[in-house]
C-alpha positions as CSV (number, residue, x, y, z in Angstrom):
1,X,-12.4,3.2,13.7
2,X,-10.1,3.2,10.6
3,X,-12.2,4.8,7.4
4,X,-11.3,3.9,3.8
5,X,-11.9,6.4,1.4
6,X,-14.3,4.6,-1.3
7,X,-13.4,4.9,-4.8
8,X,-16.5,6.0,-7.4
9,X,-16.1,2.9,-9.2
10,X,-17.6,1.1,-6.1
11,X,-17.1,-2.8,-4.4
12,X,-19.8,-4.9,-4.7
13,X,-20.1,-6.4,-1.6
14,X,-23.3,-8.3,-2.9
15,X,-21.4,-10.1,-5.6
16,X,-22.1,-13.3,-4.0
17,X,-25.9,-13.2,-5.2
18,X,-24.4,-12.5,-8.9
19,X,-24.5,-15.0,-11.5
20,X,-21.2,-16.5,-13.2
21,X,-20.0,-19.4,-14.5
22,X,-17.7,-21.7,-13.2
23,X,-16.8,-24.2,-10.1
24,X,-18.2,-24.6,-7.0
25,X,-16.4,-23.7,-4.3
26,X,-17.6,-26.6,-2.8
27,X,-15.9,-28.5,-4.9
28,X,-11.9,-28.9,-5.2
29,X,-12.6,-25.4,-7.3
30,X,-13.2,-23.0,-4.7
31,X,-13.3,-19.6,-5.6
32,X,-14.3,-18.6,-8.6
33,X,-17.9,-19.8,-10.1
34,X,-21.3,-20.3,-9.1
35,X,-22.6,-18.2,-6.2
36,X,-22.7,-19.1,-2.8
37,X,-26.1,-18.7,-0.7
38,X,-23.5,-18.7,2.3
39,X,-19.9,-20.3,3.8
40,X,-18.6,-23.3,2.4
41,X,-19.1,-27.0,4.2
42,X,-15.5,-27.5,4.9
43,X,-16.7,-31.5,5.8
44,X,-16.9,-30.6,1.4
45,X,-13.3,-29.5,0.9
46,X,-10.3,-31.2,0.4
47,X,-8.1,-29.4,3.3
48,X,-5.2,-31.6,3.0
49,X,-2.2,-31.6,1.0
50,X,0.6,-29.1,0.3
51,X,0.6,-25.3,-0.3
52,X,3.9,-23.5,-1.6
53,X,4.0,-20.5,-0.8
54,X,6.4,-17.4,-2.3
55,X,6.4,-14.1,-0.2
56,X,8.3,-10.7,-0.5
57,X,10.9,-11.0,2.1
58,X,11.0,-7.0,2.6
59,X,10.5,-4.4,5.4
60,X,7.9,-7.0,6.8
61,X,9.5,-10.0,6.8
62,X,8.6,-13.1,6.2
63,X,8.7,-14.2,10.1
64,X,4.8,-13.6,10.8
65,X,3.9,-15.2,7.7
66,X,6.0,-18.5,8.7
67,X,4.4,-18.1,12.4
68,X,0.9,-17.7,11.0
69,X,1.5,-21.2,8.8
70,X,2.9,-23.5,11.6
71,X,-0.5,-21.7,13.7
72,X,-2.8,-22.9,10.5
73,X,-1.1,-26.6,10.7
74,X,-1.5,-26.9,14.2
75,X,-5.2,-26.5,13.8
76,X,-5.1,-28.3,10.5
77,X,-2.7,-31.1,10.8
78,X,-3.6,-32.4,7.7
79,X,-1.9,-29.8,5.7
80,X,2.0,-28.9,4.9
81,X,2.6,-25.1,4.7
82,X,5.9,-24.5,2.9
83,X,7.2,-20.7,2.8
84,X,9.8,-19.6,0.8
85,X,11.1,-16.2,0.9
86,X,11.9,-13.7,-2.5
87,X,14.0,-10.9,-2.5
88,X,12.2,-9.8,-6.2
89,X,8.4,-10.9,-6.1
90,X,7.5,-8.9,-9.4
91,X,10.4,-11.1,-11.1
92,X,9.3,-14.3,-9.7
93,X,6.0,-14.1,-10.5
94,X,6.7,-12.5,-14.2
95,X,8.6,-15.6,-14.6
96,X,6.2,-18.2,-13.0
97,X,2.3,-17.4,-13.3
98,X,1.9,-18.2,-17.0
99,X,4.1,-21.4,-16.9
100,X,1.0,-23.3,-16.0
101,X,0.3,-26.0,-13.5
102,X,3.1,-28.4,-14.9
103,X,5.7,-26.4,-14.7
104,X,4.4,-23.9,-11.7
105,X,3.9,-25.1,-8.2
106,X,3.4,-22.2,-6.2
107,X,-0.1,-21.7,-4.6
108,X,0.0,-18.2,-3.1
109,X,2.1,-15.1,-4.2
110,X,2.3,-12.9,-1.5
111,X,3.7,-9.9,-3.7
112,X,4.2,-6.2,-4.0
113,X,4.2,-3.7,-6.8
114,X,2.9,-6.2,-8.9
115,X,1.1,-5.2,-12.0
116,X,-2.2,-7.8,-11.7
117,X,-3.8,-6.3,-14.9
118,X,-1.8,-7.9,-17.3
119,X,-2.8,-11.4,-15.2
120,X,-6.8,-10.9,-14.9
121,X,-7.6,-7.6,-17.6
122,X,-7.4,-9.8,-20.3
123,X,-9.9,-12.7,-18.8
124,X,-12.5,-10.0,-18.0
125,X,-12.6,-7.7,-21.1
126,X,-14.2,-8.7,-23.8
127,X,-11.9,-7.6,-26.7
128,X,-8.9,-9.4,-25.0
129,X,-10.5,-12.5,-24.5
130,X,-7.7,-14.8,-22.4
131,X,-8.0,-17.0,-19.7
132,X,-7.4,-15.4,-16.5
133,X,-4.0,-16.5,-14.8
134,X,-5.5,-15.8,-11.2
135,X,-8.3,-17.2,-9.5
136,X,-11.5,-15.3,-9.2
137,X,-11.7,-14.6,-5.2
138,X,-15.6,-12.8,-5.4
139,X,-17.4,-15.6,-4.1
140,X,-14.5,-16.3,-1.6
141,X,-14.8,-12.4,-0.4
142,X,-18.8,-13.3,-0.5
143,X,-18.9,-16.1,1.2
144,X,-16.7,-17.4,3.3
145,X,-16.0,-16.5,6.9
146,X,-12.6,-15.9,8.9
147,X,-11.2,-18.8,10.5
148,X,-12.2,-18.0,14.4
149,X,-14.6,-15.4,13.7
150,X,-18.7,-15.4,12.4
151,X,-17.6,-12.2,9.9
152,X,-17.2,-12.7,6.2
153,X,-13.8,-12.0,4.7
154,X,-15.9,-9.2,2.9
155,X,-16.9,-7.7,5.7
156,X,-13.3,-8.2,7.6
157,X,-11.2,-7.0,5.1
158,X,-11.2,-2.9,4.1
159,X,-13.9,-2.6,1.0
160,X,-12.5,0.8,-0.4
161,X,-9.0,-1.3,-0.6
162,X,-10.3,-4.4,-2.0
163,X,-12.3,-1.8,-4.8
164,X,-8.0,-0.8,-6.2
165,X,-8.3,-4.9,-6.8
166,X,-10.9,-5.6,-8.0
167,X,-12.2,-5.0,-12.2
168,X,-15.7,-5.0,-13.8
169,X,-17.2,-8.4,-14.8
170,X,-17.1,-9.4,-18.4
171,X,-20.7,-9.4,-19.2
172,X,-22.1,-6.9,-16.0
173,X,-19.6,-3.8,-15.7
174,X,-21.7,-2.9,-12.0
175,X,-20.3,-6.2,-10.9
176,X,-17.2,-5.9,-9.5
177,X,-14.4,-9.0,-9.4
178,X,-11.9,-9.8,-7.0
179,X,-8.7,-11.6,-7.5
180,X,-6.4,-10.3,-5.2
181,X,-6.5,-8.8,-1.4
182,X,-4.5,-6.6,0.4
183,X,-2.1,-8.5,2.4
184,X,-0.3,-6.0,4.6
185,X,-0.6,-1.9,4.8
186,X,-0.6,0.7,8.1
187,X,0.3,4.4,7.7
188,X,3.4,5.5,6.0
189,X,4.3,9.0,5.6
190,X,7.4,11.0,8.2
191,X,8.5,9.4,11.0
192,X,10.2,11.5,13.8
193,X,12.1,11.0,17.0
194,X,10.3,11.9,19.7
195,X,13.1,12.5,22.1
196,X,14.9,15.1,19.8
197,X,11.7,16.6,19.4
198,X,11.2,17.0,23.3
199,X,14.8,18.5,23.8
200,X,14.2,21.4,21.1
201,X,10.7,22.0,22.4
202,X,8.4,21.5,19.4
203,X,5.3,19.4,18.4
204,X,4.5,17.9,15.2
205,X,2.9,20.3,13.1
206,X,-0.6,20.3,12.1
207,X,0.4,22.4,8.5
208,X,2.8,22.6,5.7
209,X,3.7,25.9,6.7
210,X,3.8,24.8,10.3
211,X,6.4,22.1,9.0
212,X,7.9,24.4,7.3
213,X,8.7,26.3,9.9
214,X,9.4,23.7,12.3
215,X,12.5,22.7,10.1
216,X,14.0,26.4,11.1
217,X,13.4,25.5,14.7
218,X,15.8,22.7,14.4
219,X,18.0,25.5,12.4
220,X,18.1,27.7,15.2
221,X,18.9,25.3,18.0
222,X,21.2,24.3,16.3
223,X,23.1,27.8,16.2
224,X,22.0,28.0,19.9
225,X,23.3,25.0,20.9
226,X,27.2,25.0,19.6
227,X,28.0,22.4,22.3
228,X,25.5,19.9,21.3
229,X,25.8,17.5,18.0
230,X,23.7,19.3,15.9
231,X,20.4,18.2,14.6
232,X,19.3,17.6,10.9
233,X,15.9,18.1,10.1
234,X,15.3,15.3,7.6
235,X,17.1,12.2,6.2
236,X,16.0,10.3,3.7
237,X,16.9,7.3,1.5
238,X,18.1,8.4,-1.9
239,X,19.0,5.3,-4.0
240,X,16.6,3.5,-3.1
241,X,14.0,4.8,-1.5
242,X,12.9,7.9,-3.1
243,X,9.2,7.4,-3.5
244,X,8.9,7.2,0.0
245,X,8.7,10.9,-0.2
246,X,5.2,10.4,-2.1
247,X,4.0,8.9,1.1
248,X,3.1,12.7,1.5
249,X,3.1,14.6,-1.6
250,X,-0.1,12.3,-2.4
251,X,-1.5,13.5,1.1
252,X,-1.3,16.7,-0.1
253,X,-2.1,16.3,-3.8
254,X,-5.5,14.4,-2.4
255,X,-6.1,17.2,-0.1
256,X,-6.1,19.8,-2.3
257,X,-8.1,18.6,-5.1
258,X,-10.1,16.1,-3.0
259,X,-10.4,12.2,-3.1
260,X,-12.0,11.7,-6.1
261,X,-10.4,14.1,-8.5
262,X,-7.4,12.7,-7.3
263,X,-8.5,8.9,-8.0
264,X,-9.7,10.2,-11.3
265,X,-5.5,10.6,-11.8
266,X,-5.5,7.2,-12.3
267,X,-8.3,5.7,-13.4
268,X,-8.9,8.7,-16.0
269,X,-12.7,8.2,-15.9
270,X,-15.7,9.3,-14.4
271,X,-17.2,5.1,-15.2
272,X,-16.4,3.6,-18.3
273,X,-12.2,2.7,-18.5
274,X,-12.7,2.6,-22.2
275,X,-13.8,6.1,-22.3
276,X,-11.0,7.8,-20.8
277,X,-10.2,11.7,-20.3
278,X,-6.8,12.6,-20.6
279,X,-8.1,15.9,-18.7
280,X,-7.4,14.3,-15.2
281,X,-4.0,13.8,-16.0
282,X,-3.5,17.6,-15.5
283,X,-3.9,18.2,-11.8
284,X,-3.0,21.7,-9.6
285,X,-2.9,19.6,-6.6
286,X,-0.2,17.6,-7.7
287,X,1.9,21.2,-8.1
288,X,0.8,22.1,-4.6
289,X,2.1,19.4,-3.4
290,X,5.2,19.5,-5.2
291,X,5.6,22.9,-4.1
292,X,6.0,21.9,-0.4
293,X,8.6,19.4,-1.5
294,X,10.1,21.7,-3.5
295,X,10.8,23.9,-0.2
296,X,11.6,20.9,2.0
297,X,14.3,18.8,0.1
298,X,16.2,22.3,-2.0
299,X,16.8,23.7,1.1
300,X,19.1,23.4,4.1
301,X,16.5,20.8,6.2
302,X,18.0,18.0,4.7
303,X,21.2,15.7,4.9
304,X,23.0,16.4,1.5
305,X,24.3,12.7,1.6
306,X,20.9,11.5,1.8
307,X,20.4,11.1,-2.4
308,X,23.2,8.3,-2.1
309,X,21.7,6.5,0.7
310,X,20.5,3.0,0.5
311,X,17.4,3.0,3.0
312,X,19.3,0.1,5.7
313,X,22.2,3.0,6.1
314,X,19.5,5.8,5.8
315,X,17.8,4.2,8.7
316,X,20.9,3.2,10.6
317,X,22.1,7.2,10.4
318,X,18.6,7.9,11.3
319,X,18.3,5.7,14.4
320,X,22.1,6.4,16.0
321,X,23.6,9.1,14.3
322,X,26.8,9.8,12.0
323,X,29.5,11.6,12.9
324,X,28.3,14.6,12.4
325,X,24.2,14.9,13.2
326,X,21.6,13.6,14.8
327,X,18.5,13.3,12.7
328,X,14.7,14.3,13.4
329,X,12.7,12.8,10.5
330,X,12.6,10.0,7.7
331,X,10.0,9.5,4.9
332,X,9.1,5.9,5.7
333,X,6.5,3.2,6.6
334,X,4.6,1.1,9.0
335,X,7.5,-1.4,8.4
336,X,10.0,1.2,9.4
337,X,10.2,-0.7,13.5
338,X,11.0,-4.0,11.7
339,X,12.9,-3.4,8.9
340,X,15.5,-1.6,11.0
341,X,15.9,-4.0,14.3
342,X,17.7,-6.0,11.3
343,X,19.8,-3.3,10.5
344,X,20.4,-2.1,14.1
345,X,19.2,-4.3,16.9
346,X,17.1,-3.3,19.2
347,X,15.3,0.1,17.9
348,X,15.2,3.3,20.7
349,X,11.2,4.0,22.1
350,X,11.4,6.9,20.9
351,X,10.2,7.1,17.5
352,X,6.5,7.8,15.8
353,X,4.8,8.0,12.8
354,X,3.8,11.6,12.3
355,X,0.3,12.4,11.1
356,X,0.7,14.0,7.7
357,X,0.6,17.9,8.2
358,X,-2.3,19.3,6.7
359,X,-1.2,21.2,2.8
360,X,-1.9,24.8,4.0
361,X,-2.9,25.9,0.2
362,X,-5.9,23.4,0.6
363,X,-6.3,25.4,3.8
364,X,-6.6,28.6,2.3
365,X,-8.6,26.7,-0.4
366,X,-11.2,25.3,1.7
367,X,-11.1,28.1,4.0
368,X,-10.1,26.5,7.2
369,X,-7.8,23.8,8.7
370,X,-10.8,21.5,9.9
371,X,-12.4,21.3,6.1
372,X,-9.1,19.7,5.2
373,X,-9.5,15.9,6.0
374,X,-6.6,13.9,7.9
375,X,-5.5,12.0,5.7
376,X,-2.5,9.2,5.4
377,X,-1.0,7.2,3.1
378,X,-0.9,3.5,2.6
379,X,1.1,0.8,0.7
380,X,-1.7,-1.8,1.1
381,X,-3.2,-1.7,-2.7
382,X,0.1,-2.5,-3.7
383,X,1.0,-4.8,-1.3
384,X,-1.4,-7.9,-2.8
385,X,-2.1,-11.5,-2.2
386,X,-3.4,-13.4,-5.0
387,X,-4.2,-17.7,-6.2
388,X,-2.6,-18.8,-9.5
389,X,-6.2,-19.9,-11.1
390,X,-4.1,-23.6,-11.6
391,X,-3.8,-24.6,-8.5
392,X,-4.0,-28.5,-7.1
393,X,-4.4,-26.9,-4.0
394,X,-7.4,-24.4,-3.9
395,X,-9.6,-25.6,-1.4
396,X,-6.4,-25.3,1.0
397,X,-5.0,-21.8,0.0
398,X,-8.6,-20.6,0.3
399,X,-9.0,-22.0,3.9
400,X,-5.5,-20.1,4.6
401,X,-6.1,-16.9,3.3
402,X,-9.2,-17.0,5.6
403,X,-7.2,-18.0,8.4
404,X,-4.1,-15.3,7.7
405,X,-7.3,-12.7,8.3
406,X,-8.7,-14.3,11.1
407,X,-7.8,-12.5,14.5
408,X,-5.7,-15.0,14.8
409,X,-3.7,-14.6,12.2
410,X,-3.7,-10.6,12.6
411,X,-2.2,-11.0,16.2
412,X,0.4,-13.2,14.9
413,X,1.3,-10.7,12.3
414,X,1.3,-7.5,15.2
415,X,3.4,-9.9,17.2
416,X,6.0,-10.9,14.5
417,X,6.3,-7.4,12.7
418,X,4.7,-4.9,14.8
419,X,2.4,-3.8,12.1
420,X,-1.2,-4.6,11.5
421,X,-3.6,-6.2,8.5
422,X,-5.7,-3.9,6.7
423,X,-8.7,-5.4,8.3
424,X,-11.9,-3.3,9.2
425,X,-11.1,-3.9,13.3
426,X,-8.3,-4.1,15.6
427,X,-10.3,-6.1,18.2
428,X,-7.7,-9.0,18.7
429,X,-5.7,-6.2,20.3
430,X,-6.7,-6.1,24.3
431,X,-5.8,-3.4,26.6
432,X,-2.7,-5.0,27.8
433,X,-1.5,-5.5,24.0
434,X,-1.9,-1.5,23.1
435,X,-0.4,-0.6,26.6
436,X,2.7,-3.0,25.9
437,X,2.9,-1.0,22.5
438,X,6.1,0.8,21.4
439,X,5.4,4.6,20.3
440,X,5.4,4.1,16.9
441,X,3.3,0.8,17.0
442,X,1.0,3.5,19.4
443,X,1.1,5.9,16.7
444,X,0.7,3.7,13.8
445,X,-2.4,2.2,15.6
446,X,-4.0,5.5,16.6
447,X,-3.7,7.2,12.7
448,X,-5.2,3.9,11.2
449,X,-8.3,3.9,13.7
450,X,-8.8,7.9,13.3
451,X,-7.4,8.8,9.6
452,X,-8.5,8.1,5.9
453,X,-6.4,6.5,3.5
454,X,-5.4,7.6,0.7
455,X,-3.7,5.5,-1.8
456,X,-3.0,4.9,-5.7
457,X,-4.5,3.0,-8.4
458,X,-2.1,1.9,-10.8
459,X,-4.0,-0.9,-13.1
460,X,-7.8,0.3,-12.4
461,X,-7.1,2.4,-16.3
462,X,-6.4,-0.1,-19.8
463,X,-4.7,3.7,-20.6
464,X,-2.3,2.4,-18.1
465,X,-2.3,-1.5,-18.1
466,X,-2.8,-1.7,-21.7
467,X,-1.2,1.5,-23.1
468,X,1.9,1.9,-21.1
469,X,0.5,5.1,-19.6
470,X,3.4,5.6,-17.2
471,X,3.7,7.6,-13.4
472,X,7.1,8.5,-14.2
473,X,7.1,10.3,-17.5
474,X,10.2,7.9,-19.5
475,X,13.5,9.3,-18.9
476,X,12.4,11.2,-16.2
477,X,13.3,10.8,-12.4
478,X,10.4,11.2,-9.2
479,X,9.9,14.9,-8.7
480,X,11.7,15.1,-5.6
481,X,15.4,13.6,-7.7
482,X,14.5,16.3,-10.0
483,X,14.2,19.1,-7.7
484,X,17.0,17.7,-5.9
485,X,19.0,18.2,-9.0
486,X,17.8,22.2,-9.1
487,X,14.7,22.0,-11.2
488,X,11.6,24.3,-9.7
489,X,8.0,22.4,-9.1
490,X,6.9,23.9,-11.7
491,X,9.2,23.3,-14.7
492,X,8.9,19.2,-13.2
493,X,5.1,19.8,-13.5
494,X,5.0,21.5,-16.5
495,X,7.6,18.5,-18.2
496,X,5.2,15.4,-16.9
497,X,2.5,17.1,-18.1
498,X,4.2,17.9,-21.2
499,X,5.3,14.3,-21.6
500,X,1.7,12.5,-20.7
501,X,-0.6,15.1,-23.0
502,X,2.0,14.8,-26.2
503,X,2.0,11.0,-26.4
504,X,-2.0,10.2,-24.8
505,X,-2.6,9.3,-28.7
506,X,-0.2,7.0,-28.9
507,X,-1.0,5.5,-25.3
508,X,-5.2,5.2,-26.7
509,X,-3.7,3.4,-29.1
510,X,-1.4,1.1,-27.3
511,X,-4.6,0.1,-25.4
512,X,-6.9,-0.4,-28.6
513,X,-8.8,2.7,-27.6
């Protein structure tokens, strides 16, 4: 079974016995307020009515989420589900969530990359002292079960995820509030064809080093093979897509410093946010890391063309070809099987989602390949459902949301995208499902029910939320550009650090620190 690496600023899964003000969620307030000694009488709620809701129409899709609505109103026919696809969520919902009930009628934002802390920090922090634009989901994660299931969404849904949501209460910092859930996150990190793989002879390696070298494999058959179109090692999407390459530089990065230095990366604390240490901004195993990118994308491994490459023609050239190579590998997701049958058609069995090669300095740090954990990367804390607190319609997005998690509404989801909920079982999935698998759906499957996750925490520091504390240093590019552009790992290193440690004063102060 899937683990999720807990974060030291742990979920509360006994929330529900907490006190807090508020509605009922008995009432036509559901979701915040008063605790719950167990589920909701739904014979209480108002299920009827419209929900609008906006969705991301990106790499997923919005197909399974459309499916999963007409499933809800054939079981409640009470209820009108309308779904309306955005090509720019964060824009949307910048523009939308603080126009109010009156002038807002969306009821679910099914969003990405979306910064909630300047929504719900400023409701649950004293000194900023709004009312919160989203609804408070504790007592909903507490409380109430999946649709077709006896399991509480608590329990259902990945805790170490929901902890990158979630923010300490206003008047009990051990008590930690939810108001948004992970809607949609497997393993990302490089996927390769199989098939090219086969005909050169390799295996996927277990190392950096053993990656490393694998890319001179391709090399030489190459030079051995002068009748054959020869094979690049690596392609990648370059003008759009280049943080897919921190799919594994933050594999390795965690690796070598472990989990919970690296989480202290972003939340800056060992407890209290307003007590920050600009000491975990300084990290070795971010240079590590870099290091192996450094080697991988300066090199001859990858397709030169690749920095001007929107990810549909990175993924086209990846799938069939160009004129002049074949390609092995592509930093990409768990999307990557359904984002490019759009592009392409029908996709080639043939291609899987790599486990992330284990950084061979945290090897030689740990003394041994088997004390470095497996670890992969996920999108699914950025990837984030969430209730404008205004709604008419709670009671009915509520009931949704807890049929979207239901097995139910995870087999719809596998069905329409291929990918899978970040739910703490896969049990909707019967033998005859996994055997009808593709090899990546195979793969993807098999590293979410055997690896840990790592993944980032953008808005868990106000240094960050509150003080403009950036990733990307201002006027800088991702490391890999950078090095792409003939700058070392270290002098990209040395200049973010240079950049975050000269202006942490002025970021304190941004966030009243």
């Amino acid at each position: 079974m899937k683990k999720i690496v807990s974060l030291l600023l742990c979920f509360v899964m006994a929330c529900g016995m907490c006190a807090c003000g508020g509605p009922h969620p008995n009432s036509g307030n559901s979701g915040g307020g008063d605790s719950l000694s167990g589920p909701p009488d739904k014979s209480e709620l108002d299920l009827s009515g419209k929900l609008i809701i906006k969705s991301m129409n990106k790499g997923y899709g919005t197909s399974a989420l459309e499916a999963i609505a007409d499933a809800y109103m054939k079981e409640n026919q009470e209820a009108t589900i309308q779904i309306k696809p955005e090509g720019d969520i964060p824009s949307v919902v910048a523009n939308e969530l603080g126009l109010g009930a009156d002038k807002n009628d969306t009821d679910i934002y099914f969003g990405a990359s979306i910064n909630f802390a300047e929504y719900y920090m400023d409701m649950m922090m004293n000194k900023f002292g709004a009312s919160s634009l989203l609804l408070d989901l504790t007592d909903f994660m507490a409380n109430w079960l999946t649709y077709d299931e006896q399991n509480k969404m608590g329990e259902i849904i990945d805790a170490g995820l929901i902890s990158m949501l979630s923010i300490a209460d206003k008047e009990d910092d051990s008590i930690q509030r939810i108001f948004s859930l992970p809607w949609a996150g497997g393993a990302c990190g490089l996927v390769y064809n199989a098939d090219i793989f086969a005909e050169v002879g390799v295996e996927p390696p277990e190392t950096t080093d053993e990656l490393l070298a694998l890319m001179d494999e391709f090399i030489k058959y190459n030079a051995s093979h002068p009748d054959k179109t020869p094979i690049m090692p690596i392609i990648y999407a370059g003008a759009n897509a280049m943080a897919y390459w921190q799919y594994l530089t933050y594999v390795w990065w965690a690796q070598y410093e472990g989990y919970d230095q690296f989480m202290k990366y972003w939340t800056l604390t060992d407890g209290d946010p307003f007590d920050p240490n600009k000491d975990y901004i300084v990290q070795e195993g971010q240079l590590e890391a870099m290091k192996v990118s450094e080697k991988l994308i300066r090199g001859e491994y990858v397709y030169k063309a690749s920095e001007g490459l929107t990810d549909e023609i990175a993924e086209k050239y990846f799938i069939k070809g160009d004129d002049a190579y074949r390609f092995a590998m592509m930093p990409n997701g768990d999307w990557f099987e359904n984002e490019a049958k759009s592009y392409v058609g029908e996709v080639p069995d043939s291609f899987k989602m790599m486990k992330t090669p284990k950084l061979s300095s945290a090897v030689t740090k740990y003394k041994g390949v088997n004390n470095v954990p497996d670890y992969a990367y996920t999108l699914a804390s950025t990837h984030n459902v969430f209730i404008p607190s205004y709604t008419r319609e709670k009671d009915l997005a509520l009931d949704f949301l807890s049929f979207y998690y239901s097995e139910t509404g995870a087999k719809i989801f596998y069905e329409h995208t291929g990918a899978f909920l970040p739910r703490t079982n896969y049990d909707y999935l019967s033998t005859a499902d996994r055997n009808k698998m593709t090899k990546f759906k195979q793969s993807e499957l098999e590293l979410i029910e055997t690896v840990d996750f790592v993944f980032t925490a953008e808005y868990k520091s106000p240094v960050r939320y509150f003080g403009g504390l950036p990733i990307i240093p201002d006027g800088k590019a991702t490391p890999e550009k950078m090095m792409m552009e003939g700058k070392s790992a270290q002098t990209v290193w040395e200049e973010y650090n240079a950049f975050f440690k000269s202006g942490w004063n002025g970021f304190l102060d941004n966030a009243g620190i």
